[in-house]
Structure formats: structure tokens, C-alpha cells
N, C-alpha and C positions, 0 to 999 in steps of 0.2 A: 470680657464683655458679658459675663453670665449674672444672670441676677442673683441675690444675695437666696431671695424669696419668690416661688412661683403663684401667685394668686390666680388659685382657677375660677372662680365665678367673682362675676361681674356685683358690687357692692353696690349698686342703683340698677331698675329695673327700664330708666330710661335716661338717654342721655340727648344732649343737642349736637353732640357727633360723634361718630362712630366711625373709626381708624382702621380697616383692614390693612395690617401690615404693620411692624412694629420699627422695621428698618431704617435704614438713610431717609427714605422717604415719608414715611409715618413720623420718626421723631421728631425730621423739617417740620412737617406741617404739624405737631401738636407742640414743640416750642414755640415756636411764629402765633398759632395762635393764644396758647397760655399767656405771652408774651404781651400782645396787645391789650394796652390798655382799653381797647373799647370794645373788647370781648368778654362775655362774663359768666359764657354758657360752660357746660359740662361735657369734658372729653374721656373720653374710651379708645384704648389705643390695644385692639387682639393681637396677638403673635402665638403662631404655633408652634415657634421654635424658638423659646429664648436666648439658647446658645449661640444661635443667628449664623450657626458654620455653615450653610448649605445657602446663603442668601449670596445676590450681587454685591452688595456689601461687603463681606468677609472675605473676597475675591478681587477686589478691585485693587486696578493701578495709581488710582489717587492723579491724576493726569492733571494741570489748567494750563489750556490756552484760548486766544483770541483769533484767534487764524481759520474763522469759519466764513463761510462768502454771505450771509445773512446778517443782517444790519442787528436785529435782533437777539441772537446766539453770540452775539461779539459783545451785546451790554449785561447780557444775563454771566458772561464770565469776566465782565470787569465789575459786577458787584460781588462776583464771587472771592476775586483777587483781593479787594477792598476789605472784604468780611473774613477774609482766611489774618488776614497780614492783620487786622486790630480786632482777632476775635474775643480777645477778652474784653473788651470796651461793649462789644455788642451785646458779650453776655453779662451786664451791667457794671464792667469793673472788678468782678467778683474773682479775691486777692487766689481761690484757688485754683481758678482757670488757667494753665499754663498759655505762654504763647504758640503758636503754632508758628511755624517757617514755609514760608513759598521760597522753595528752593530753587529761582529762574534762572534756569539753563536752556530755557526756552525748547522751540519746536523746529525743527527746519523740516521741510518738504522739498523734495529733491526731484526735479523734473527730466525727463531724458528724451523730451521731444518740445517743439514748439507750442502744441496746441497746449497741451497742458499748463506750460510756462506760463500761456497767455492767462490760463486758468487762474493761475497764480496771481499773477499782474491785475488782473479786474476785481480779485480778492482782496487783494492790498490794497487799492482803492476802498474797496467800502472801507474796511478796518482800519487807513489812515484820517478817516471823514470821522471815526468813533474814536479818534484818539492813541491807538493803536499803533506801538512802536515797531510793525514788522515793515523789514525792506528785502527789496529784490536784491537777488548777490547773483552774481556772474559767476562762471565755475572758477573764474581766479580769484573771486572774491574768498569765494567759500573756501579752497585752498588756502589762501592766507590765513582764512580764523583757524580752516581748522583741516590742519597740513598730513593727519593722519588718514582722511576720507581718500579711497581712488573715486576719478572723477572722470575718467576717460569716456562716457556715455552717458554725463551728465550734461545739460546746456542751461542751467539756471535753477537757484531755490527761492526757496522762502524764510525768512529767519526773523524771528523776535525772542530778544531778551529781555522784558521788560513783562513782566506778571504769569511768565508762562514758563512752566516747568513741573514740580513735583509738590505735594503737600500733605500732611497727615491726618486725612480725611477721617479717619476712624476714630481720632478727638474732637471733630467736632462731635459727629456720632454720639460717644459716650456721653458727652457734655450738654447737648441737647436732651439726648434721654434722660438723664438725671436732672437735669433742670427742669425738663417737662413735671416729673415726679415731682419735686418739690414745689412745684406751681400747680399742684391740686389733678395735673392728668392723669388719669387709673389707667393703668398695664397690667393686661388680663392673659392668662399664660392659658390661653385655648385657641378656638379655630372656627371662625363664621362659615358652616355648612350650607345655609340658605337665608332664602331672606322672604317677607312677606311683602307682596305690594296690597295699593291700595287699590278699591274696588275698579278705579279708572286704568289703575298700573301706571299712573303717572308719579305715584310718590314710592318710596319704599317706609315703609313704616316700623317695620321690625329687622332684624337679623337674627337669626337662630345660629348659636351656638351647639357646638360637637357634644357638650358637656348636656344638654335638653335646655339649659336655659336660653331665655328670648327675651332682646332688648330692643325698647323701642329707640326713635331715632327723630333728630331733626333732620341731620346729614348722615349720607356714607360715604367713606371717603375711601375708593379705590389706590392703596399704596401696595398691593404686592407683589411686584417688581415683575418675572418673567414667570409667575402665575397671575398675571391678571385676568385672564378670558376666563380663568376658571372662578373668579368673583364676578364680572360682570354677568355671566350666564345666570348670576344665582338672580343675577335683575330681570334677566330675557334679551341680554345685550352682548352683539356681538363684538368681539374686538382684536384689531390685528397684529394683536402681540404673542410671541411665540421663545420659547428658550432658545438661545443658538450657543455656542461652546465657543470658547475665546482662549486662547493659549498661553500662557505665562512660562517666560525661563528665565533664573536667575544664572547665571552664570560669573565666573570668575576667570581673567584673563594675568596670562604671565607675564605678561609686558604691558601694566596697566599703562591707560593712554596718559597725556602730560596734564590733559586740563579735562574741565566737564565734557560729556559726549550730548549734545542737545537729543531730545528724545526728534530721532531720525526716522521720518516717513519714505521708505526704500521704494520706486516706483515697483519694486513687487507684491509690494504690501503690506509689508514687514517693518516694524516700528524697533527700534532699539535707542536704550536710554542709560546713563549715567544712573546706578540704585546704590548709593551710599558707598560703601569701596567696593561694591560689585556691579554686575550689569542688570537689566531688564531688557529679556528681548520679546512680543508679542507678535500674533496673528492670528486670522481665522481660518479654517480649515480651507483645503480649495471645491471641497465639496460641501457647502456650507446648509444642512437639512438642521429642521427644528427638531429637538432632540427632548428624549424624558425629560421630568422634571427633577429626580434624581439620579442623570446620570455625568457623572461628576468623572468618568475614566478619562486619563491621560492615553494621549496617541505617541507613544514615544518616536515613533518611525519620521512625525513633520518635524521636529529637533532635527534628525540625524540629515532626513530627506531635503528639509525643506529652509530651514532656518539657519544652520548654524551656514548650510554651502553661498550663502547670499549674503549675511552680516561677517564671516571670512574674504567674500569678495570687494564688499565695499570699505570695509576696513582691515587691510592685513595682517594686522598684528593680530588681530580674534583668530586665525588662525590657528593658534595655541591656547585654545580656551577648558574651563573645566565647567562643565553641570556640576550646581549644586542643591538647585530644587527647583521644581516645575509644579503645576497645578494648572487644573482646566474648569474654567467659570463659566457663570450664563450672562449673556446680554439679557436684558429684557426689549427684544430684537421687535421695532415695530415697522410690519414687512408692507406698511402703505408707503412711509415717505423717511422713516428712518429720525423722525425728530416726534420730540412728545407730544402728548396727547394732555390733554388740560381740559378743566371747566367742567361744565355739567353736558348729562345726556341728554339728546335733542328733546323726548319723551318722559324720561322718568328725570323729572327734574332736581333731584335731590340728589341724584347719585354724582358724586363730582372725579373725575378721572385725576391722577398723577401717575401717568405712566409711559410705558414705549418708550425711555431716554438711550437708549439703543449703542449702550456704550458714555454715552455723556454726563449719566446721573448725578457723581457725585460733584463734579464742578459747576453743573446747576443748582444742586439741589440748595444752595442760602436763597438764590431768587426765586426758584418754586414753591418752596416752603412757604417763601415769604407771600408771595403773591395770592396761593389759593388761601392763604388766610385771611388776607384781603378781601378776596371774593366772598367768599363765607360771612365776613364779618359785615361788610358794605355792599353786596351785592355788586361791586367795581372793584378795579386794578387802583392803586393808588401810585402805586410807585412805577412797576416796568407796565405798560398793557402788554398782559399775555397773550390777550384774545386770538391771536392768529395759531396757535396751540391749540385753539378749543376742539372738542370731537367732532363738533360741526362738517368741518373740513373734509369729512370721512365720507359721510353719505351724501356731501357736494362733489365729491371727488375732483376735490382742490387742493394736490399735494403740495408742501413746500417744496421747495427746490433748493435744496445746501447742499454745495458740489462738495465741501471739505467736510469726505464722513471717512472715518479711519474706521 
């Protein structure tokens, strides 16, 4: 993913939008709008790290499913399923865009009490009203698919195989970035330190640049991921997103299982999945504080302590397993309600948020991208309305409510 070429100053000294953030989220939103044909303004896309190693991005599990209890978060990952499965069609046919594979080995959710079940059950409802192939499985059910799970403390899951499993999200990534690039958007290899408003402070007019340089602006678009409050303050805007560390184990087992392992929600918390002929096991710390912005250390002790003694219990044969690589990433953890934050600031009107995906980024990120480009372009949603995303919600103190947050 490293560019060929770092361009450090900005080749216009004003643009009609301006990109904080060059990642999953930035290249969403400046392909989407490069893309549009009824866009025809000028984009600037900053990254202060082109290597992009230290972003959510370069960390991510690449995860889709539909199995969220929000009517909403269940069509933003069936346009995603849509747009991963024909993504060379979207990106015009273009003979070098390889395919990408939705890998659907689906998601099961494993309950080990009633109330939760029920959780389950009224979820399944929405998500059968959207189309949505998930069904309730009894614990004989689930034994029969899938004969290697112990279930002895289980009393019902959740299961869809139908658009929900694994995908290689970091070619859409490239694929967008480069196509941005060839559809005329500038990638500026520095870092917006501040920003100027306008005499009311209701617009932002400029961004200052690390380098001294200062560009004006029509729009600024908040993309950077689990530093966002540290772009929005540059507005006078507060925001409640924060880094939080998320766990990653690859692992390899001696007795691999017979068939795919669906990426398994442990009612400890603990998710494990079927990763090519290895495994993926994840979680989050149990003491889960916002953490630097570069501290990237691995806790070896929740492997030893916490993970391998719970995915050994639910399936025995991991019992004999080997570590092969681990890594520990950032949510861009948003500690209001746990789902994003969209649109513009109540105040500074210009400033338009895409952020707080809190784990969910990059199987949102076709219908975010897609949508604030819409905003920007039409002043309206044309395709999903995002509106219930917007940052409004914030200072109403009207959280969403999505019980299915991993």
C-alpha cells in the first residue's frame, strides 16, 4: 500500500473539499465522490502516514454481517455484500480490478441464557423483514451443523450464511485510492495541524497544514479514524471518540476442524473464525481504557489467560493449537452509542463527520462513502438516508440502541 510518490504540498491553494484522512474512510469518500457524476468540484485527500501501518485499516479483520438489531446497520451491510461480491462492476468494469470473494461462512452468536436468546429472536425479526437469511438454531440444531462445538451451556444461536463472513477489504482500499488518483483527487503526504474558521465560527475556511502551508476549503471532511477529536478540536468540536486496542490471534490447530468454523460470538466475548487454513481468534481487553494513539504493544498474558482457555473449551480439538502471529489494533471506539457518527456539525456547518465506526468500518465503509458523497454533492441521502448517524444525536442525547455490538 505505499505510494510510489510522497507529494508534500498541496498543488491548489484551495479546494471544495478537504479530506482529513487518507484511509478506508477518506478513499470511501473521495472515490464516491470522484465517481459521481454530478460532482465536479476539487478533492484533497491529507495523510500523514502513507504507509498507513499504524491506521484501523491495516489492522482490520475484514468481517461482514447482517446480524445487527437496527433495521438500518442490516441495509448499510447488504449494500456492502452487493458492492464487495460485483466490485468490479462498481468500479466501472475496469478489466484490472480483480474480484474480490465474500467468503460466507457466516456469523453465529451463541447464547447461554434465555434473555439473551430472546435478544437474538427480536433480532432475527428485524433482519428477516430486510431480507436476511439468519435463523434461530436450537443447541441440536447447531450440533448437527456443526458437531465439533461443545454446547453443554448453550440454549440457542444465531446463524446466517448468506453474505456474511470474511472479505478482502484492503482491495477495495487500494482500488479506491487509485482510482481516486486517476479521477483527478490530490493525495498530499502531510498533516492538517489546524484549521481557521470563519468570523461567526460557523464555517471553517481554511486548514493549515504541518508543512506552513494553508488551504482553503468548501468542505472538511473528518476521516481520521481513532484520531478524530484531535481534528475536530482543530474546529472547537468536541467528539466521543477515543482509541481502544482490539486483539488479533492467528492461530493454527493440529486437528484442523472438517468444515468452515463461522466467525463464532462466545457469550464471553470472544469471537473466533475460520482465516484461510488457519484461525482468527479476537477480543477486547477486560479492562477496556482509551489508550495512546501510538500504542500498538501486544498483551501476551489475554492469549495465554484469556483466549486460547475459552476457544479450547468451546471447541476441543483447539486444545492443541499453535500461535503464529498476533497484533493489537485501534477501534475508533465511539463511547456515546457505539455506532457512527455522520453529517455535519450542529454549528460549524461545513465540517462533515465520518467517524466512531467502533469496530464496523470497513463493512460500512461502500455505503458511507457512498452516502456523504451524496450529502456533499445534493445536500440529501439519495440512496440509504443516513440521517439517524448524524452528530446531532450527540448534543440530543438520543443514543442509538444496536444490542448486536461485538
Amino acid at each position: 500500500m505505499n505510494q510510489t510518490h510522497a507529494v508534500l504540498a498541496p498543488e491548489k491553494d484551495s479546494y471544495d473539499v478537504v479530506i482529513v484522512g487518507g484511509a478506508m474512510y477518506g478513499s470511501s469518500v473521495a472515490w464516491f465522490l470522484a465517481n459521481n457524476d454530478d460532482f465536479n468540484g476539487s478533492i484533497l485527500v491529507v495523510e500523514r502516514d502513507p504507509t498507513y501501518e499504524f491506521t484501523s485499516t491495516a489492522h482490520t479483520n475484514s468481517c461482514m454481517r447482517q446480524q445487527f438489531s437496527t433495521e438500518l446497520n442490516v441495509r448499510i451491510s447488504q449494500f456492502a455484500a452487493d458492492f464487495v461480491k460485483n466490485f468490479r462492476h462498481y468500479m466501472g468494469d475496469d478489466p484490472r480490478v480483480p474480484d474480490v470473494i465474500l467468503q460466507s461462512y457466516g456469523y453465529m452468536y451463541l447464547a447461554d441464557n434465555e434473555p439473551f436468546a430472546d435478544i437474538l429472536r427480536e433480532n432475527q425479526k428485524i433482519q428477516a423483514a430486510c431480507g436476511a437469511g439468519t435463523k434461530i438454531m436450537t443447541r441440536d440444531q447447531i450440533k448437527s451443523d456443526y458437531p465439533f462445538y461443545q454446547l453443554d451451556d448453550i440454549v440457542a444461536g444465531s446463524h446466517n450464511l448468506i453474505d456474511e463472513g470474511y472479505f478482502d477489504g484492503n482491495t477495495l482500499f487500494d482500488w479506491w485510492k487509485r482510482s481516486a488518483r486517476e479521477k483527478g483527487v490530490d493525495y498530499l503526504t502531510n498533516e492538517v495541524v489546524d484549521m481557521t474558521l470563519s468570523v461567526d465560527g460557523k464555517r471553517v475556511e481554511k486548514v493549515v497544514l504541518k508543512s506552513g502551508d494553508s488551504v482553503s476549503c468548501g468542505h472538511v471532511i473528518n476521516a481520521s479514524g481513532p484520531r478524530a477529536v484531535l481534528t475536530s478540536r482543530m474546529a472547537g468540536i468536541e467528539l466521543p471518540v477515543e482509541p481502544r486496542k482490539r486483539y488479533t490471534f492467528i492461530f493454527d490447530a493440529e486437528q484442523p476442524l472438517d468444515r468452515d468454523l463461522p466467525l463464532t460470538i462466545d457469550p464471553s466475548g470472544i469471537h473466533m473464525r475460520t482465516d484461510g487454513q488457519y484461525y482468527l481468534a479476537g477480543c477486547p481487553p477486560d479492562v477496556d481504557p482509551a489508550v495512546d494513539y501510538d500504542d500498538f504493544v501486544q498483551d501476551h498474558s489475554i492469549w495465554e489467560q484469556k483466549v486460547w482457555p475459552v476457544i479450547a473449551t468451546r471447541i476441543p480439538q483447539f486444545e492443541a493449537i499453535k500461535l503464529t502471529n498476533s497484533w493489537a489494533g485501534h477501534y475508533a471506539f465511539n463511547t456515546f452509542d457505539q455506532n457512527a457518527i455522520l453529517g455535519p456539525h450542529t454549528e460549524v456547518s461545513n465540517f462533515i463527520f465520518v467517524n466512531g465506526f467502533s469496530g464496523h468500518g470497513f463493512q460500512q465503509s461502500p455505503a458511507m462513502g457512498r452516502g456523504t458523497a451524496e450529502y456533499i454533492t445534493y445536500g440529501e441521502y439519495r440512496s440509504l438516508d443516513l440521517s439517524l448517524f448524524h452528530y446531532q444525536r450527540i448534543p440530543d442525547n438520543k443514543p442509538i440502541i444496536e444490542s448486536a455490538i461485538i
